[in-house]
Short mmCIF file of the C-alpha atoms (twelve columns), coordinates in Angstrom:
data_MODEL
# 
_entry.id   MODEL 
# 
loop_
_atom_site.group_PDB 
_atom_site.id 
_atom_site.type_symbol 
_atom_site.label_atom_id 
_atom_site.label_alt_id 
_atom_site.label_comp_id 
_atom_site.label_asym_id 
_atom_site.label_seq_id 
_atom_site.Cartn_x 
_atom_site.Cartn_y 
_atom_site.Cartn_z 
_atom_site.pdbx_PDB_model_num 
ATOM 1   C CA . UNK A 1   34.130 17.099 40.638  1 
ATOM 2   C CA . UNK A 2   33.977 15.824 36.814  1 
ATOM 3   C CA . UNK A 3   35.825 13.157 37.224  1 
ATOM 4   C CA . UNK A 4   39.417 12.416 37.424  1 
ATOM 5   C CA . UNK A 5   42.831 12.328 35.017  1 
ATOM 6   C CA . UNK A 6   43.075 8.280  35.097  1 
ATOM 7   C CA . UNK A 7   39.694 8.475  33.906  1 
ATOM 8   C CA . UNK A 8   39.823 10.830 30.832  1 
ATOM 9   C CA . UNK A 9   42.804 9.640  30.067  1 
ATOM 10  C CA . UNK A 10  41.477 6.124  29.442  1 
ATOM 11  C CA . UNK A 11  38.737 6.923  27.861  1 
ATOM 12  C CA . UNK A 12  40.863 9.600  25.577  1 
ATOM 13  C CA . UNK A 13  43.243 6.481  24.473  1 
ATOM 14  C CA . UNK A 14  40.308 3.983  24.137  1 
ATOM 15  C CA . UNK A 15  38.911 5.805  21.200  1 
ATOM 16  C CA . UNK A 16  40.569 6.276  17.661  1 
ATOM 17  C CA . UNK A 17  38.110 6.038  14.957  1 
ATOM 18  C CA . UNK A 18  41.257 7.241  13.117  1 
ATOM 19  C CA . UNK A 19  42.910 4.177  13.156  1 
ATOM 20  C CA . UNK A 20  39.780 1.573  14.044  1 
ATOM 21  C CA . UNK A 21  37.563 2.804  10.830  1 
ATOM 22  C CA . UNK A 22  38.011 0.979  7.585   1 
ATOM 23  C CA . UNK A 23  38.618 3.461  4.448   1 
ATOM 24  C CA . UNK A 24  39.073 2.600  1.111   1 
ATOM 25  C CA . UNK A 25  42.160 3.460  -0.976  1 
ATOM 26  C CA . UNK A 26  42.508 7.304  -1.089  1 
ATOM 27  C CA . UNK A 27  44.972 9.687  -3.260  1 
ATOM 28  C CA . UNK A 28  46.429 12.558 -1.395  1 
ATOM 29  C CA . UNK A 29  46.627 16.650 -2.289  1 
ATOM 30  C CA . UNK A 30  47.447 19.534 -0.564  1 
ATOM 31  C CA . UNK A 31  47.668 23.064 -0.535  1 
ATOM 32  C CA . UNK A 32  51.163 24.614 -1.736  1 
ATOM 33  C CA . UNK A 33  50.363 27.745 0.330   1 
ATOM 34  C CA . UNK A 34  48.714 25.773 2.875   1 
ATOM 35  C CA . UNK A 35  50.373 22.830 3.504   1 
ATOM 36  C CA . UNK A 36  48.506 21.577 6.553   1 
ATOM 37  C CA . UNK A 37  45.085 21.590 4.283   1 
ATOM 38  C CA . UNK A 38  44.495 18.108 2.601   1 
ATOM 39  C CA . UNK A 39  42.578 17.166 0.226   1 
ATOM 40  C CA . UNK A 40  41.530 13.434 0.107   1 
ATOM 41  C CA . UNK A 41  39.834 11.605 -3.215  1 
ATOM 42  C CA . UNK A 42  39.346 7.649  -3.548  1 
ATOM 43  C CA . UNK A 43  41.284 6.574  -6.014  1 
ATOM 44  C CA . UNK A 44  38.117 5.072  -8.293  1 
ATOM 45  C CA . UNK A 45  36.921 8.788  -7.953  1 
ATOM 46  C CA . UNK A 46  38.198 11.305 -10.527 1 
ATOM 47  C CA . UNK A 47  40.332 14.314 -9.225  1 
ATOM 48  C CA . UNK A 48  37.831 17.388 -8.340  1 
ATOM 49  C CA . UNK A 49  38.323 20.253 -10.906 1 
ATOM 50  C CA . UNK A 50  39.644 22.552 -7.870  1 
ATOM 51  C CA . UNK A 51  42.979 20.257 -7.490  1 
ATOM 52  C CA . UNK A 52  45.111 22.651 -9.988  1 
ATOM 53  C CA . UNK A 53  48.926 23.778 -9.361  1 
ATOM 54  C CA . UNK A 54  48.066 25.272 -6.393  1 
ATOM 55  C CA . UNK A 55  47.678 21.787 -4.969  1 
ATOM 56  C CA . UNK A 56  50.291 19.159 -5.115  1 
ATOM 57  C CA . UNK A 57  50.129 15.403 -4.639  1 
ATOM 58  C CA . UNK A 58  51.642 14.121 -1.620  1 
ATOM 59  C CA . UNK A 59  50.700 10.372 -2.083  1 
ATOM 60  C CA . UNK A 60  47.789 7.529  -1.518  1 
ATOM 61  C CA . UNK A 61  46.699 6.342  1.670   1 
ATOM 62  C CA . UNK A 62  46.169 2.324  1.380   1 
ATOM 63  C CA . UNK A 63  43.132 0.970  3.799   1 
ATOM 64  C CA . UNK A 64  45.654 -0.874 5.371   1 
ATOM 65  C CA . UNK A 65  47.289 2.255  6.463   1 
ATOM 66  C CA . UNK A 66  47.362 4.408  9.622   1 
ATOM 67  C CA . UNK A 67  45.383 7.744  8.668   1 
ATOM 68  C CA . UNK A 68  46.917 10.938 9.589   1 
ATOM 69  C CA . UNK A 69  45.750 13.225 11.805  1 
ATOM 70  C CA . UNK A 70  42.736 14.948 10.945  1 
ATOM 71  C CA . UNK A 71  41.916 12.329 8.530   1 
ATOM 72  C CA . UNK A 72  38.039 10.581 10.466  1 
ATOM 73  C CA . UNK A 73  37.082 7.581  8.258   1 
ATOM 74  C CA . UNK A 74  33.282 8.626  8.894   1 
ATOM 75  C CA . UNK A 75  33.461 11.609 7.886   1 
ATOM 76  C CA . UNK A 76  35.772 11.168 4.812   1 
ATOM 77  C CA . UNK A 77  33.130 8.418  3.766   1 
ATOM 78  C CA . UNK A 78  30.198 11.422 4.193   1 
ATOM 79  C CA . UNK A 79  32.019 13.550 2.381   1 
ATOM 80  C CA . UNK A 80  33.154 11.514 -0.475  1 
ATOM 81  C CA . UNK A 81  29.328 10.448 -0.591  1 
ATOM 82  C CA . UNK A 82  27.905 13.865 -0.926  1 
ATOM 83  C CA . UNK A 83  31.130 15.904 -2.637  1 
ATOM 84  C CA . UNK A 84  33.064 12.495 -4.468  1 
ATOM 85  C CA . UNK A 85  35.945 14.598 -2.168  1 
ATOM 86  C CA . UNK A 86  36.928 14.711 1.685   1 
ATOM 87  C CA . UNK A 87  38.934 17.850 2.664   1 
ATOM 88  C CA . UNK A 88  40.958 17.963 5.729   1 
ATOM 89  C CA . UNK A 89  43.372 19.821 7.877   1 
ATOM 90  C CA . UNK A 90  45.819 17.485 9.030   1 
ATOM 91  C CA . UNK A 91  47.342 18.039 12.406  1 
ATOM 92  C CA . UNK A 92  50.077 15.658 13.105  1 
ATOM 93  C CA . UNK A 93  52.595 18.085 15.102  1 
ATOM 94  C CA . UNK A 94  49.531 17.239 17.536  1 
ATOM 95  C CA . UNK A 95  50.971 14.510 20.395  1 
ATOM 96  C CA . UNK A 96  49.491 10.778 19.421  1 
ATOM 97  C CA . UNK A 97  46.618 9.451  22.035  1 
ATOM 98  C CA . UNK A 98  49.108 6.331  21.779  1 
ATOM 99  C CA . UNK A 99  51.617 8.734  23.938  1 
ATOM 100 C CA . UNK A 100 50.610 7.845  26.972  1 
ATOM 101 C CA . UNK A 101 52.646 10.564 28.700  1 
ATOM 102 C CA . UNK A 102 51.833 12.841 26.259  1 
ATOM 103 C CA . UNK A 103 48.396 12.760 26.890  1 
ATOM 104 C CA . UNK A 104 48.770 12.118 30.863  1 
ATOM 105 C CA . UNK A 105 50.292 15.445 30.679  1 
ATOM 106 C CA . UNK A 106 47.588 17.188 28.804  1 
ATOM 107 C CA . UNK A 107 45.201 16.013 31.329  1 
ATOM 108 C CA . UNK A 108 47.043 16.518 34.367  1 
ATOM 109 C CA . UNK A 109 47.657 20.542 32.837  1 
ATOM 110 C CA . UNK A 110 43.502 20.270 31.888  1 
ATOM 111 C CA . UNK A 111 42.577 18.758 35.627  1 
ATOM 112 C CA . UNK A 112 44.612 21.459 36.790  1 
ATOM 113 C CA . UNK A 113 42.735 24.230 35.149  1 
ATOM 114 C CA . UNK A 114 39.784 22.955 35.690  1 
ATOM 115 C CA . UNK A 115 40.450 22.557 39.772  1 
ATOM 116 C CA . UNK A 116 41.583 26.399 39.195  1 
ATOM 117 C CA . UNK A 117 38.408 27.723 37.501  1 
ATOM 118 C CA . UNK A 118 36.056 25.573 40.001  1 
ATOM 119 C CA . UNK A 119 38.274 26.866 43.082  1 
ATOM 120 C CA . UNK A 120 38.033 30.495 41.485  1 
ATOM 121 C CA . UNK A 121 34.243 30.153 41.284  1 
ATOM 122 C CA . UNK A 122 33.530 28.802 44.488  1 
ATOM 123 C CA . UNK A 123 34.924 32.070 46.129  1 
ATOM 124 C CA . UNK A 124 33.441 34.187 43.919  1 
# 
């Protein structure tokens, strides 16, 4: 077996390098036809060439802020090093690891499938 729900489930809510990471101050874009695709630049960076009127500015994320979903700290910080840029597709309509019965029910569907496939391949 690969373990149980309790445990995933702790783990799962244990780590957010979403919220845990320190960022610095970051201005906001994002896609008029694709409003889900973000486009994150630190506000001592200038505004990449491609941010035109396609894009539109949806506000600045303080360090003292929770990111949104999508948004890793890490990686924004890689980006920004290598592109002065961090783009992003932001899924908050995604259920919060703070949710704990959000979560306990993804796990208890994903233990479930999982029992199914292993029961399905033990016969087979």
């Amino acid at each position: 077996m690969l373990g149980n729900s309790d445990t995933f489930r702790r783990s799962f809510a244990m780590r957010n390098p979403a919220r845990d990471a320190p960022h610095p101050p970051y201005n906001l874009f994002s896609r008029k036809d694709a409003p889900d695709l973000y486009c994150a630049v630190p506000e001592d960076r200038p505004v990449p060439s491609f941010i035109d009127c396609d894009w539109q500015f949806k506000g600045s994320l303080a360090s003292s802020q929770r990111v949104p979903g999508g948004f890793i700290p890490p990686v924004a910080a890689a980006g920004v090093r290598m592109n002065g840029y961090y783009v992003f597709m932001r899924y908050d309509a995604l259920p919060s690891p703070d949710d704990d019965r959000e979560v306990g029910s993804i796990f208890d569907n994903l233990t479930k499938q999982r029992r199914g496939i292993e029961h399905e391949y033990q016969h087979h």
